[in-house]
C-alpha positions in Angstrom: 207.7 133.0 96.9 206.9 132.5 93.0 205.3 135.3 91.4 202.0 135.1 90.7 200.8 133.8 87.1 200.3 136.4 84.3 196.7 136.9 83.5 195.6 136.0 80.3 194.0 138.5 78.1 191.5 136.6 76.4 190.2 138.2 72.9 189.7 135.3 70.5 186.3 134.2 70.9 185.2 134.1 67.9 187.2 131.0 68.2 185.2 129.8 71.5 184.2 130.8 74.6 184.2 130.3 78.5 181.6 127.8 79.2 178.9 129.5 81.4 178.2 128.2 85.2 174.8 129.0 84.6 175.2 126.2 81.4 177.4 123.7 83.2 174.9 123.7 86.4 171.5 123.0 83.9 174.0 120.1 81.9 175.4 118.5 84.9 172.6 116.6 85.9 172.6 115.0 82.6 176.1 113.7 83.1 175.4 112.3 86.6 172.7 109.7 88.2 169.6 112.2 88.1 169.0 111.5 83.8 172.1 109.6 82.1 169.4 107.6 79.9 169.2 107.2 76.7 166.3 109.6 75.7 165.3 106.8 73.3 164.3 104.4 76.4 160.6 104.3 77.4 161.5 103.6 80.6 161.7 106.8 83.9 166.1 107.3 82.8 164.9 107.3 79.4 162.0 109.9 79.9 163.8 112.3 81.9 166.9 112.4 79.2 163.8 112.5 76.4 162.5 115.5 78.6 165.9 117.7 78.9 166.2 117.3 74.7 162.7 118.9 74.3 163.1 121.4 76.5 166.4 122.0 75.0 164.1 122.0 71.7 162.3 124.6 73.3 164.7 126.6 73.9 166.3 127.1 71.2 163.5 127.9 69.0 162.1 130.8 70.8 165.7 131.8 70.8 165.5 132.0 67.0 161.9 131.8 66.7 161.5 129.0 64.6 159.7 125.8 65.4 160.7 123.5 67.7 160.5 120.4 65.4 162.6 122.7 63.0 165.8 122.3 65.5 168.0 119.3 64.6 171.1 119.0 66.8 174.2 117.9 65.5 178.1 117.5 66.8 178.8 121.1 66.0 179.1 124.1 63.3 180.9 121.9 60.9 178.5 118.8 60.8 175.3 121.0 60.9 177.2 123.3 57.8 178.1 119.8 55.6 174.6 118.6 56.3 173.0 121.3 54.9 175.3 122.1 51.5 176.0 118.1 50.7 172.3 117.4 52.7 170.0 119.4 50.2 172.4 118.8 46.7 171.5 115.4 47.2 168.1 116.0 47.9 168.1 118.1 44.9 169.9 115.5 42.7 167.4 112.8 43.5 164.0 115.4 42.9 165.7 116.2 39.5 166.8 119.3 40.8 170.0 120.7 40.1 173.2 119.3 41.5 174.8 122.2 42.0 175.2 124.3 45.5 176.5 128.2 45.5 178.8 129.7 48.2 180.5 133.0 48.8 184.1 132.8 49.0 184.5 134.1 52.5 182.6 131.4 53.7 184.3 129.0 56.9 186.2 126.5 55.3 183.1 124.1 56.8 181.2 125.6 54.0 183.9 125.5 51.4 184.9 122.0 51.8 181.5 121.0 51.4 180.6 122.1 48.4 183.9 121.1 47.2 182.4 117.3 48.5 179.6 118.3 45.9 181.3 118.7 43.0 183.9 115.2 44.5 180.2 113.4 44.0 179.6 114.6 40.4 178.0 117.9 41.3 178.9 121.9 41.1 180.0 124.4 42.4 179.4 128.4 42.2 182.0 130.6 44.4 180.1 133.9 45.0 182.8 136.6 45.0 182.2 139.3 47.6 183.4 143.0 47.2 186.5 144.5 49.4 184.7 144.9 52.4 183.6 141.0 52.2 179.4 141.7 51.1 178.9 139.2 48.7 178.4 140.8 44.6 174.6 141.2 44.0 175.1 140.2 40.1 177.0 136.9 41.1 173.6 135.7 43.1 171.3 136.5 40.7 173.2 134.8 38.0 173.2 131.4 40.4 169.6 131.9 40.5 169.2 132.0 37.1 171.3 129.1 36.1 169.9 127.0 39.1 170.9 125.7 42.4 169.8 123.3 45.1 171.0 126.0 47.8 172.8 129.4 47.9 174.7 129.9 51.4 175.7 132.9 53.0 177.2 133.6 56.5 175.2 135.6 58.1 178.6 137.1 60.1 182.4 136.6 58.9 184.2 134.6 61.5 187.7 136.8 60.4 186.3 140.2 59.2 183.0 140.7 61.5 180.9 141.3 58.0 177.2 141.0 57.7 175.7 139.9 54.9 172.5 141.1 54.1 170.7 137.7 55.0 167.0 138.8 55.6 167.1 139.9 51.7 169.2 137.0 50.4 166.9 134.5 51.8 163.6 136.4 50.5 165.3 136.3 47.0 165.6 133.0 47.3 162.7 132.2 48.5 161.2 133.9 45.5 163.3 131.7 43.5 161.9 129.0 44.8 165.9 127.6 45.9 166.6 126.6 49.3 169.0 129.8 51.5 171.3 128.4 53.9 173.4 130.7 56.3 176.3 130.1 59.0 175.2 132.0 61.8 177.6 130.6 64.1 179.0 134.2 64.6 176.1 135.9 64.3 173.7 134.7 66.9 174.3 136.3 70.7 175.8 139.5 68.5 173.7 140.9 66.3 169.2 140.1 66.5 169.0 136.6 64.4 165.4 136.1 64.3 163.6 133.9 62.0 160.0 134.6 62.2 160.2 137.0 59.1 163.6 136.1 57.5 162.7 132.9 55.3 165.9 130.5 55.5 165.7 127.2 54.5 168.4 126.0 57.1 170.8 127.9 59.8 173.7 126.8 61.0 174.6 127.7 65.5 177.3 126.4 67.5 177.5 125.6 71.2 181.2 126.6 71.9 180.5 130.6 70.2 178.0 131.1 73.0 179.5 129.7 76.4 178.1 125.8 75.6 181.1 123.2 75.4 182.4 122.2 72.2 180.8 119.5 70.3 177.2 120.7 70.1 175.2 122.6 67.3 172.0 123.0 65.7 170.7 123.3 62.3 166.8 124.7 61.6 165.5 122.7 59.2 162.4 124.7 58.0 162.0 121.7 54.9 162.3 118.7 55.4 162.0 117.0 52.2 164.7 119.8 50.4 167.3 117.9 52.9 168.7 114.1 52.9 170.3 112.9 55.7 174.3 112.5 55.3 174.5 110.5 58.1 172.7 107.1 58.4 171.4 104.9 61.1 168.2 105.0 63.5 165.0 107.3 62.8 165.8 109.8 65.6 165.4 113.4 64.7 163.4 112.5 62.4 166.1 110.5 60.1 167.8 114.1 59.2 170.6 113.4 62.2 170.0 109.9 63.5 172.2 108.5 66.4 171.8 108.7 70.4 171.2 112.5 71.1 174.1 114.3 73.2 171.9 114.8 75.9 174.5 117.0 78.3 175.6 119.2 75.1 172.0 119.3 74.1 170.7 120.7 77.4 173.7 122.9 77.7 173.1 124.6 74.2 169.4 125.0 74.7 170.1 127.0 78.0 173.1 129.2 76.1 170.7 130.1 73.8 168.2 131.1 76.2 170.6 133.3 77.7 172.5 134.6 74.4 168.8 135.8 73.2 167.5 137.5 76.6 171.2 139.2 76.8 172.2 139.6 73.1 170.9 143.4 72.4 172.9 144.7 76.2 176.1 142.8 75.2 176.4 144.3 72.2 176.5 147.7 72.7 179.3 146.8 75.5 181.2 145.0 72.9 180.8 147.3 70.0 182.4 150.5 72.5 185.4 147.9 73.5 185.9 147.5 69.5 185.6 151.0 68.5 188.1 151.9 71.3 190.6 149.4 70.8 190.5 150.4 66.9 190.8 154.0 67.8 194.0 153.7 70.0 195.3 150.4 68.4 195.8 152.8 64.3 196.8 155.6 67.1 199.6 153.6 68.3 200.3 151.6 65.5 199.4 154.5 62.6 199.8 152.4 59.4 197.9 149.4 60.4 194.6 148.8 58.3 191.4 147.5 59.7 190.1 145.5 57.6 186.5 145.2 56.1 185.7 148.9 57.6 184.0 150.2 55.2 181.1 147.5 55.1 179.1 147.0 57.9 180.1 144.9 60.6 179.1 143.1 63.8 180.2 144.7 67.0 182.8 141.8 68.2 185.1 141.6 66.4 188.3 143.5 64.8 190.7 142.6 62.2 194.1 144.6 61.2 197.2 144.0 59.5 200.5 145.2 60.0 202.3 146.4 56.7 206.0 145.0 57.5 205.4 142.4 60.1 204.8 138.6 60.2 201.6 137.4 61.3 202.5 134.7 63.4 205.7 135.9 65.2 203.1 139.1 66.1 201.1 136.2 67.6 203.5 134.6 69.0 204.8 137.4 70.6 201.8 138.7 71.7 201.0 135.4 73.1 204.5 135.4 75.3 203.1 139.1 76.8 200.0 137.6 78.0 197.5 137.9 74.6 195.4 135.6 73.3 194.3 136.5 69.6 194.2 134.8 66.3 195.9 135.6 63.1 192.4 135.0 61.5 190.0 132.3 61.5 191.5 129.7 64.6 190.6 127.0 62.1 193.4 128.1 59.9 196.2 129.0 62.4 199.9 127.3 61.1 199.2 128.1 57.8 201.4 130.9 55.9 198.9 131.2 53.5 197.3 134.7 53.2 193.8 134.1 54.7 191.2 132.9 51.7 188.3 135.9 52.9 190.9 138.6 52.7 192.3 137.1 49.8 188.6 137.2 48.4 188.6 141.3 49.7 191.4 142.0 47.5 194.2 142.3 50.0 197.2 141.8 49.3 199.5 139.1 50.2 201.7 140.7 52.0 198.9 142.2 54.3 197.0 139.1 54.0 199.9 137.5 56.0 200.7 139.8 58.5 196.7 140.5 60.1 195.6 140.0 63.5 192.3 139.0 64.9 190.5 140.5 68.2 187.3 138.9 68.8 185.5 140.3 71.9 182.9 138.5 73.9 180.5 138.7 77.7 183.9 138.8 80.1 185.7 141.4 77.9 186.9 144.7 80.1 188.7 148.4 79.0 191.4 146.4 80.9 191.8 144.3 78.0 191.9 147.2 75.1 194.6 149.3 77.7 196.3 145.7 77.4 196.4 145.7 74.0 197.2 149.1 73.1 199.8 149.2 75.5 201.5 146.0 74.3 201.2 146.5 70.2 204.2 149.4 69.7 206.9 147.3 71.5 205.1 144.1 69.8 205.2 145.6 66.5 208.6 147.1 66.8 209.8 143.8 67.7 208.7 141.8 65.2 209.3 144.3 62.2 213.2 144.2 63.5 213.0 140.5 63.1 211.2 140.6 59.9 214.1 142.8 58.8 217.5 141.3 60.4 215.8 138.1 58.5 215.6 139.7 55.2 218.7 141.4 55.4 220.4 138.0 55.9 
């Protein structure tokens, strides 16, 4: 008789998540005979498609309390991040604005890359540097400010560290400014309160697959129109910001994880945060020089970064992976390279520790079972790997 299969120990998702039954049963009609049409027809198909995108609307306003002509879906994070950097230069550039966008270096390379596509089209860009627990550096913003820019964006949660930024203030200071705030809250919403009713972004970036919705859904609020112009061109739906047929099944599912990432966020997190102050507890007891990083600023409960001084980041993944653990050696959208990570880079860590870190993102379906996993597994793990590390250097 074959032995049964290992199970998986599942802490990376900050890098996705289990779709949720409850979000597969309210999308699957969508997908089926009940409302496949496009919800740009007039005709009953079209209507009851139309119907599932407004409620979806609905849904995930009063999630963020916002609007719900303020909620313009797009294919994901990425899409919904380039739309509003490239989006609102453009707009700027064409009111005689300033052609110039402002980001903090820790930002997902979403970010990054797109204000990198600013500068490509003739524009610039300001890289905020952060302090070494990843906040970004008062002084830099206010200097932006001063010299002018279309938009300033912030993440309201780092996807490797767990920072938060202090969004609610960076978004009235902007707002005083009169220059449009924009911040990535794709790790941020379901884990820490993101409400909108009395923090004053311009735009806000969610993602579907962070909060048990499939991949390839997202949102951005738009809260001005006329500071954004569409990057994407074709037919007037949403209102011209995002046109193109409307994923109706992704839409419906993302509304419904928002519903349920709101009404269960605040319980969640205190589960959460006691699995990551116990697995950081034992994990420096049984592996005494690792160092957690970004512990001294504050953090959002999920999620726990260390490196191991002596070890190689990916054969400790690897490795880990073969006994049944499923991490990330940072940010998943940067797993292969053997570059340091660019936010820890941007703490101040060094190289060499920038190299050798390890990601533990926590989320609804994490147990105790899965810290004893870890804690249990990291001595032998480590011990492995630094021997490898070693016999290679030696050689």
């Amino acid at each position: 008789m074959a032995p049964a299969p290992k199970r998986t120990v599942y802490l990376d998702h900050a890098a996705t998540t289990p779709v949720r039954p409850e979000v597969l049963e309210a999308m699957l009609p969508y997908l089926g005979a009940e409302a496949f049409g496009n919800p740009s027809s007039a005709h009953r198909v079209g209507r009851a498609a139309r119907a599932g995108v407004e409620q979806a609307k609905r849904q995930v306003a009063a999630a963020l309390r916002v609007e719900p002509n303020q909620v313009i879906f797009t294919s994901g994070g990425t899409e919904a991040d380039n739309l509003a950097i490239i989006g609102s230069a453009l707009a700027a550039r064409d009111h005689g604005g300033p052609f110039r966008v402002a980001v903090s270096a820790t930002e997902h390379k979403a970010i990054l890359a797109a204000a990198h596509a600013v500068k490509h089209l003739g524009g610039e860009e300001i890289i905020l540097p952060v302090d070494r627990d990843g906040v970004v550096v008062d002084d830099a913003v206010a200097a932006a400010l001063a010299g002018g820019v279309a938009v300033v964006s912030v993440m309201w949660v780092n996807n490797e560290v767990g920072t938060v930024q202090p969004v609610p203030a960076l978004a009235a200071r902007c707002r005083d400014a009169k220059t449009a705030f924009h911040s990535d809250a794709v790790q941020a919403f379901s884990k820490i309160p993101v409400d909108l009713q009395d923090v004053p972004c311009t735009f806000l970036t969610i993602s579907g697959h962070k909060i048990g919705a499939p991949k390839g859904i997202g949102a951005l609020i738009v809260r001005d129109r006329h500071a954004l112009e569409a990057i994407i061109h074709g037919g007037g739906q949403q209102f011209g910001i995002r046109p193109g047929t409307e994923n109706v099944p992704g839409i419906v599912a993302l509304g419904r994880a928002a519903e349920l990432a709101a009404a269960e966020q605040a319980a969640t997190a205190a589960r959460v945060s006691a699995l990551r102050e116990d697995l950081e507890r034992r994990f420096l007891a049984a592996v005494p020089d690792a160092v957690v990083n970004g512990a001294g600023g504050p953090r959002a409960p999920q999620t726990a970064s260390f490196s191991i001084p002596g070890a190689d980041g990916e054969a400790l993944l690897m490795h880990l992976d073969l006994a049944g653990i499923a991490c990330s050696g940072g940010s998943a959208c940067s797993t292969g390279s053997v570059e340091p990570s660019h936010v820890l880079t941007a703490m101040g860590v060094p190289a060499e520790l920038g190299t050798a870190a390890l990601r533990f993102s926590f989320g609804r379906e994490s147990t105790p079972a899965d810290v004893d996993a870890v804690v249990e597994t990291m001595p032998r793990v480590v011990a492995k790997v630094r021997s490898l590390t070693g016999a290679l250097g030696r050689g």
